[in-house]
C-alpha positions in Angstrom: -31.7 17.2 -61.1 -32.3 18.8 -64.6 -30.1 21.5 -65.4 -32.7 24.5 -64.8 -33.3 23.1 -61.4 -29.3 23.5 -60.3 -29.3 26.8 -61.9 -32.2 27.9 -60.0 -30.9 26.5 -56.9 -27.6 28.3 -57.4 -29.2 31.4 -57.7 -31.5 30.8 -54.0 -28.6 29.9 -52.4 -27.5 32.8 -50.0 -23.8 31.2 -49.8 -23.5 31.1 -53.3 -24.4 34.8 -54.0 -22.6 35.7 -50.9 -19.5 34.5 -52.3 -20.4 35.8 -56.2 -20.4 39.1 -54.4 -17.4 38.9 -52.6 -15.7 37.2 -55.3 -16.9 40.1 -57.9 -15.0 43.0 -55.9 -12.1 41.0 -55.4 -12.0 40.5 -59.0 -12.1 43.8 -60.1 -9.7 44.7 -57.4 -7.0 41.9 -58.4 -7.5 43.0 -62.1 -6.6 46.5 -60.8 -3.9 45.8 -59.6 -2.5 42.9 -62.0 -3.2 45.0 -64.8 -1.0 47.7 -63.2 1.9 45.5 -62.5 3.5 45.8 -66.5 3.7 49.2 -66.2 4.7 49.3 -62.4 7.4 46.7 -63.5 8.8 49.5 -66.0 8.9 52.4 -63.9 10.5 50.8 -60.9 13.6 48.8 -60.9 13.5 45.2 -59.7 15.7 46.8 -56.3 12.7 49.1 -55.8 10.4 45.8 -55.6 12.7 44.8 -53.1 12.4 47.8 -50.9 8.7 47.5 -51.4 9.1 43.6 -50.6 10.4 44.6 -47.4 8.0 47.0 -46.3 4.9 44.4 -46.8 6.6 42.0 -45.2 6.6 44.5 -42.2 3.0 45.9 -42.5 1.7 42.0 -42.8 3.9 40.8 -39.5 2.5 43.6 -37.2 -1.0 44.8 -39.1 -2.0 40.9 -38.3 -1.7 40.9 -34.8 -2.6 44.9 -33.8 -6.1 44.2 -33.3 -4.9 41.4 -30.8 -7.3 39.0 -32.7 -10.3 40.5 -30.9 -11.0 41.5 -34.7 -11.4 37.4 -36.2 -14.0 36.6 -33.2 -16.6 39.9 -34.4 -18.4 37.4 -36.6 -19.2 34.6 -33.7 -21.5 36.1 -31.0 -25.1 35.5 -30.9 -25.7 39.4 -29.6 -24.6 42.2 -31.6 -23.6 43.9 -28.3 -21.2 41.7 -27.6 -19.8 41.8 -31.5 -19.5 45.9 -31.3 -17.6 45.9 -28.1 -15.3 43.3 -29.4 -15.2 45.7 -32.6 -14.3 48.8 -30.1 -11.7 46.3 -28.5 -9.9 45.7 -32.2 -9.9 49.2 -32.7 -8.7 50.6 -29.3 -6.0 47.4 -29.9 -5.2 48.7 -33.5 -4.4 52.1 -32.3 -2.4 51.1 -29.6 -0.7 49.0 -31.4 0.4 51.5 -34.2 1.5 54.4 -31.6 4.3 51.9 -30.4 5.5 51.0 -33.6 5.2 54.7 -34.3 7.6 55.9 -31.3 10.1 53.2 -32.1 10.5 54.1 -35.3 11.5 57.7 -34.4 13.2 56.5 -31.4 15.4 53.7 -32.9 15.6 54.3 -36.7 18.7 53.0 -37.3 17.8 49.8 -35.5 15.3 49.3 -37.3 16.3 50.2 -40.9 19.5 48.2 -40.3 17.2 44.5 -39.0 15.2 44.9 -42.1 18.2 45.1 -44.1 17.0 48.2 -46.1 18.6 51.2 -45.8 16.6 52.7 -48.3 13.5 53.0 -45.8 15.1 55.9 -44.2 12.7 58.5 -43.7 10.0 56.2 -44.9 9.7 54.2 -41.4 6.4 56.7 -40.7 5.0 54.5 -43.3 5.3 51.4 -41.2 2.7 52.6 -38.3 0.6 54.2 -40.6 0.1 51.0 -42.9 -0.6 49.0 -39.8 -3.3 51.4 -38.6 -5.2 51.5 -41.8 -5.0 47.9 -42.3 -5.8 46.3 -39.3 -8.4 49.0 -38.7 -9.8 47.8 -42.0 -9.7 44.3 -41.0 -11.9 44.6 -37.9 -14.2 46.7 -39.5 -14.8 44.3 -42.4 -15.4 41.6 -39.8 -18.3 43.8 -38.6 -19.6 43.6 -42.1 -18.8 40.4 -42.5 -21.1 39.5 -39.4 -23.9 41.9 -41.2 -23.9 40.2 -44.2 -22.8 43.6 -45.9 -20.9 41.6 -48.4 -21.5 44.5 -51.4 -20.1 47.1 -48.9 -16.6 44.9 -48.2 -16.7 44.6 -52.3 -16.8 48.4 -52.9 -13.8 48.9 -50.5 -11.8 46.3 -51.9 -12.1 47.9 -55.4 -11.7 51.8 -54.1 -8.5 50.3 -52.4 -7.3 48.8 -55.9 -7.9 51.9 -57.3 -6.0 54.1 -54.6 -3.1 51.9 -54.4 -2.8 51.6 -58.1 -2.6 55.6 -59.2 -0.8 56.1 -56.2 2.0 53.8 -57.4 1.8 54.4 -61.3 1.4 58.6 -60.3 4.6 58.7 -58.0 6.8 56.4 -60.6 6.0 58.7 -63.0 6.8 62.0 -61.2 10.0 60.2 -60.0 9.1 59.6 -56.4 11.0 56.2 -55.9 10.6 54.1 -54.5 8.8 56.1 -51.9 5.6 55.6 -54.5 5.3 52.2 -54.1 5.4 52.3 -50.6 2.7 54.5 -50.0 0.2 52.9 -52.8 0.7 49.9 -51.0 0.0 51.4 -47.9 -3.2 52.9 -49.6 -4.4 49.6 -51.4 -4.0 47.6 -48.1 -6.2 49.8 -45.8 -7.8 52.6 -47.7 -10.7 51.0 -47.2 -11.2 51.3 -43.2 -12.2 55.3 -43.5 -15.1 54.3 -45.8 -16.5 51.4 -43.8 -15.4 53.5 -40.5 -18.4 56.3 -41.8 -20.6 53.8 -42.4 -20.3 52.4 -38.9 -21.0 55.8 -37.5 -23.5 56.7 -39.5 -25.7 53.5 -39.0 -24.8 51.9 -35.6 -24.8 55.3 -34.0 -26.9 54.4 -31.2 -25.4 50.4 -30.6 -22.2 52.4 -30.7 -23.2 54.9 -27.7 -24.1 51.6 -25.5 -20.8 50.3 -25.0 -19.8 51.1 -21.6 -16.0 50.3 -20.1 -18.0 47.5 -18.0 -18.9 46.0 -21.1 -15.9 45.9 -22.8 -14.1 44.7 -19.6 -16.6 41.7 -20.1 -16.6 40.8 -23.4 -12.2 41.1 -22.9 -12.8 38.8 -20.2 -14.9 36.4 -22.3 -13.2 36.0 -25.5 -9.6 36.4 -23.2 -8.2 33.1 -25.6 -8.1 35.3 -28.7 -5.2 37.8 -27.5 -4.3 35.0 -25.6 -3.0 32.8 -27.8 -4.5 33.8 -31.1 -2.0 37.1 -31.1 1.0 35.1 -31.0 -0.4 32.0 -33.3 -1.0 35.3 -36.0 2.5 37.0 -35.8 3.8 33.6 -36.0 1.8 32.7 -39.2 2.7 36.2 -40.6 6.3 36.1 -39.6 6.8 32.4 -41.4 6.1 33.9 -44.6 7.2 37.4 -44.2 10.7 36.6 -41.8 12.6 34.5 -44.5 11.8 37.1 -47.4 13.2 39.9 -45.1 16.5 37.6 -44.5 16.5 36.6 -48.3 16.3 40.8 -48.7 19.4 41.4 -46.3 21.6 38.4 -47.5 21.1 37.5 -50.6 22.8 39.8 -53.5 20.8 41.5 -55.9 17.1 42.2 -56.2 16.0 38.5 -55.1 13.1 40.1 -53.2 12.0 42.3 -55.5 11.5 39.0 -57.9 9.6 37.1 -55.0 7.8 40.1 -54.1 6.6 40.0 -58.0 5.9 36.4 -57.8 4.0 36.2 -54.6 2.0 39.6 -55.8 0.8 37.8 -59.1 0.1 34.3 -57.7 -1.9 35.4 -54.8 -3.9 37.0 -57.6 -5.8 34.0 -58.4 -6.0 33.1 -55.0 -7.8 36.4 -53.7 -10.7 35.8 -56.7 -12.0 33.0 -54.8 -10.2 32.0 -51.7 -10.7 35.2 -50.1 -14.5 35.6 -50.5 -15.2 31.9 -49.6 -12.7 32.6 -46.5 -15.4 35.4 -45.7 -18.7 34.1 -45.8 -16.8 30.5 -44.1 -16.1 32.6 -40.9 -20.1 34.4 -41.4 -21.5 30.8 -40.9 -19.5 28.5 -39.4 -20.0 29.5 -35.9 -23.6 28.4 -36.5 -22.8 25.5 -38.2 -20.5 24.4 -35.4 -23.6 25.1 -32.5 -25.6 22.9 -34.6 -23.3 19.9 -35.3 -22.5 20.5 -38.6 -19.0 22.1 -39.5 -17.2 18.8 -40.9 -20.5 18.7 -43.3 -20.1 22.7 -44.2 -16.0 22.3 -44.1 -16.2 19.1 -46.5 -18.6 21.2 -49.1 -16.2 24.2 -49.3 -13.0 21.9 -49.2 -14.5 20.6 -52.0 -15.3 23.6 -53.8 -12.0 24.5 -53.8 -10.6 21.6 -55.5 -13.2 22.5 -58.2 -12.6 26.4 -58.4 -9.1 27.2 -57.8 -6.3 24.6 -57.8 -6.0 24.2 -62.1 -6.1 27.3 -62.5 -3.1 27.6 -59.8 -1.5 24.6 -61.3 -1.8 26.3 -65.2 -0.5 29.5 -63.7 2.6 27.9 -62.2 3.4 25.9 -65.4 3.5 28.4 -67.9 4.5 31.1 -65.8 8.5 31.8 -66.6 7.3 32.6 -70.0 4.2 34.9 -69.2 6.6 36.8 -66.7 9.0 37.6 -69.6 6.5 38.7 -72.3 4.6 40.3 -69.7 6.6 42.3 -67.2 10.3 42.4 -69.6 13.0 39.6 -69.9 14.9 40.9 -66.5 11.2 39.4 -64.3 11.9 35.9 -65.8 13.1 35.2 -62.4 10.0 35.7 -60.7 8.1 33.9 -63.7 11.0 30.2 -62.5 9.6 31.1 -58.5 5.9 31.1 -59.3 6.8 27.8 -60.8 8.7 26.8 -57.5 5.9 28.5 -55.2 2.9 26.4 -56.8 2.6 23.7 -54.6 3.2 26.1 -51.6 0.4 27.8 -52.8 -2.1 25.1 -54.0 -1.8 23.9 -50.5 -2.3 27.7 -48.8 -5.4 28.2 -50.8 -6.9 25.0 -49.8 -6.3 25.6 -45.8 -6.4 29.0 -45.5 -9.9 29.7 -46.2 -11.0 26.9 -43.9 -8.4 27.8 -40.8 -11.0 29.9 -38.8 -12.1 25.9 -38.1 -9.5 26.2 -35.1 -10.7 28.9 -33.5 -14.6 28.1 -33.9 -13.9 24.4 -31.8 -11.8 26.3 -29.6 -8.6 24.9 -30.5 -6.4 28.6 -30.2 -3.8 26.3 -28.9 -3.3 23.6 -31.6 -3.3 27.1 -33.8 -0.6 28.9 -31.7 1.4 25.2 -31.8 1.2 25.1 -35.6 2.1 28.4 -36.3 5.0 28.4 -33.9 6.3 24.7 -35.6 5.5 26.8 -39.0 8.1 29.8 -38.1 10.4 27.9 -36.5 10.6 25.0 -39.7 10.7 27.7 -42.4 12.9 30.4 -40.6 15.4 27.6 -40.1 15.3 26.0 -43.5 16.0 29.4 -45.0 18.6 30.5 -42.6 20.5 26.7 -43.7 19.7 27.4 -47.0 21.6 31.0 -46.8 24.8 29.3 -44.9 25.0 25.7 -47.1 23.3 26.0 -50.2 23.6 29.8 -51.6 21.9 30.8 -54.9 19.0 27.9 -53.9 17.7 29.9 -50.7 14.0 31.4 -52.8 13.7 27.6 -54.2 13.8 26.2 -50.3 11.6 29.3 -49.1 9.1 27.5 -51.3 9.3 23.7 -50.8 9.1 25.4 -46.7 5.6 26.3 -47.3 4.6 23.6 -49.1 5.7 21.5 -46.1 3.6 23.9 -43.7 0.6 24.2 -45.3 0.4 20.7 -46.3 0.7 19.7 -42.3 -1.7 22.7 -41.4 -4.6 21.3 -43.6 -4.2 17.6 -42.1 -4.9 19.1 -38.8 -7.5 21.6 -39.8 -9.3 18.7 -41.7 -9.1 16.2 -38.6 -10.0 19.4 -35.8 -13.2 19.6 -38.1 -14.0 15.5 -37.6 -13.4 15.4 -41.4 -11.8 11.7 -41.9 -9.4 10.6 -44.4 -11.9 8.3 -46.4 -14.3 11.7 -46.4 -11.3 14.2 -47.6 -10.5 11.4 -50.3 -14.2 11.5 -51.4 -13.8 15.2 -52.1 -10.6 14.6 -53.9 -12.4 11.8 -56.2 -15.3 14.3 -57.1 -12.8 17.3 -58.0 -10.2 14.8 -59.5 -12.0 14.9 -63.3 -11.8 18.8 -63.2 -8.1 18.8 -61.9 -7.0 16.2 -64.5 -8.6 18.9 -67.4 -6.3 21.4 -65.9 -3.4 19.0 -65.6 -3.7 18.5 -69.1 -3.7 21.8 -70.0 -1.3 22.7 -67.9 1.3 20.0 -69.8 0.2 21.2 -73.3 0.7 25.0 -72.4 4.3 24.0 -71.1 4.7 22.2 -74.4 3.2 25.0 -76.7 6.2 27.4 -75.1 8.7 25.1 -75.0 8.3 25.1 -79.3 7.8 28.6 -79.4 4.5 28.4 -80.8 3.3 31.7 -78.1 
């Protein structure tokens, strides 16, 4: 195929400009808020990070499980009816969901404050609820999208959110609202979105929305019962692996160890979000339909393969020269969170590969091999932290990150054999990608060399 031909292809392709869409606003928004992050990094202390560490880790346990999952399965009917009532189902869920985390924070503050291990959050707790309406609100609502094809819509949020969160953050450091400020940016960049896409819903599915009736939702619950089911639990356990450890590393370990993994994870999953993220979206727009007609290992191989190609060097150049970007970048006291990127890499090379094919599970019915893996996946990394914390000591960040190397690396194996992709087949993707990842390799090995003699 001459070179013309591909390009022209590429541009037909309504996957391809599905994900240059989605990948555009993400973009943007991730160079918002990476661009932000020097000037964050001087305003707020590395202990401020900490506090802010502890509060995503919070927002992301609960926000991912509010809608009771009724929000992931929005893209997968053949009938719009039944997508809005399971849309109204998220929503009722999300709300819910927040006015119980809203009455035990005023109810048990100090039990609350004291298990995250921050005192510093008194007064802020309000925050908590809040954050987990907006987001998860956000979430099911850009699943409706999603399932419209409104990709330039989910775009425009993401960069209004980057924007919101980012002055939010930089405007109350600078009027000496901390660390209150980073809170609530965060808060704001994480689901400022769901009151713009919220309008447009009214405004354009006015009348599919004055169809539901509280038969038809009783239905459609009845239906798709396997997603609170099991898919609630599998989600809080996903959330928690990640988010449980860093909240114990918070409360035991001495110093602002948080705040530097907060940083780390924050500017890793930069790279991450330009691609992973919009490929995750369109994945879960099509491969309901690609299951009904036979051909998800076919559709899962191509984007397993695309991201081999797209993201891993870059991950893999990131992670290398990383301790040294951290402390020209961000100020010689974040050269800790520059050595964890370094740590985290793997964890993260293997995260962006399975993550954006995950939805896999759920499309072959398989909520139960999800909710297993998840529960093995808290279990293994909330234990190999807590050893690390009693044996080991000043190494307890460094396990956090072979943990979810470990996870993710097991989590893709299954993921790749739920889809009937075989080992020869994955290998064949590996072979096709492996000339692109050597490039990166290479580079990756000269960059560490260049800093090593001070050349940059």
């Amino acid at each position: 195929m001459e070179l013309g031909e591909y390009y022209t292809k590429l541009r037909r392709s309504t996957f391809i400009r599905s994900v240059a869409v989605l990948a555009g606003g993400t973009a943007l928004s991730q160079l918002i808020m990476v661009l932000v992050l020097p000037i964050l990094t001087r305003i707020y202390t590395p202990e401020d990070f900490s506090v802010l560490a502890v509060y995503t880790a919070a927002l992301s346990i609960f926000s991912v499980a509010a809608c009771f999952r009724f929000d992931i399965a929005i893209p997968m009917p053949k009938r719009d009816e039944e997508a809005v009532s399971l849309l109204i189902l998220a929503l009722i869920g999300a709300c819910f969901s927040s006015f119980v985390l809203l009455i035990i924070s005023f109810v048990f503050p100090l039990a609350v404050t004291s298990t995250l291990g921050k005192p510093a959050l008194s007064g802020m707790l309000w925050l908590i609820p809040a954050g987990v309406l907006l987001t998860s609100s956000y979430g099911a609502l850009q699943a409706w999208n999603t399932r419209k094809k409104q990709f330039v819509e989910v775009s425009r949020t993401r960069m209004a959110q980057a924007l919101a969160g980012a002055s939010t953050q930089v405007g109350c450091g600078l009027l000496g609202n901390i660390p209150s400020g980073l809170l609530f940016g965060q808060m704001l960049s994480a689901g400022a979105g769901a009151l713009g896409l919220g309008y447009r819903l009214a405004r354009n599915e006015r009348g599919m929305l004055k169809s539901v009736r509280l038969a038809n939702l009783w239905s459609v619950c009845c239906q798709y019962h396997r997603f609170p089911k099991y898919s609630t639990l599998e989600a809080l356990t996903n959330s928690a692996a990640i988010q449980v450890p860093l909240i114990i590393i918070a409360a035991r370990e001495i110093g602002p160890e948080a705040g530097y993994l907060m940083l780390a994870m924050r500017i890793i999953q930069a790279p991450m979000g330009l691609i992973g993220s919009a490929i995750s979206q369109v994945y879960v727009s099509r491969a309901a339909e690609e299951f009904r007609i036979n051909r998800l290992n076919i559709f899962t191989g191509k984007i397993l393969e695309g991201l081999l190609k797209s993201g891993v060097g870059p991950i893999i150049l990131f992670g290398a020269i990383a301790p040294k970007v951290f402390e020209l970048v961000f100020g010689s006291e974040w050269q800790r969170a520059g050595q964890l990127v370094t740590w985290m890499t793997p964890w993260f090379v293997m995260q962006f590969l399975a993550s954006p094919i995950s939805m896999a599970l759920h499309v072959t019915g398989n909520q139960r091999i999800a909710l297993l893996l998840q529960i093995f996946g808290f279990l293994s990394r909330v234990g190999m932290v807590m050893t690390a914390t009693h044996l080991i000591g000043g190494f307890v960040s460094e396990v956090y990150a072979i943990s979810g190397f470990v996870f993710y690396f097991i989590y893709l194996t299954v993921i790749l054999r739920v889809s009937c992709i075989s080992f020869s087949a994955a290998m064949a993707s590996f072979k096709v990608a492996f000339p692109v990842l050597m490039a990166w390799t290479v580079l990756s090995v000269a960059s560490v060399f260049l800093c090593q003699i001070k050349i940059w």
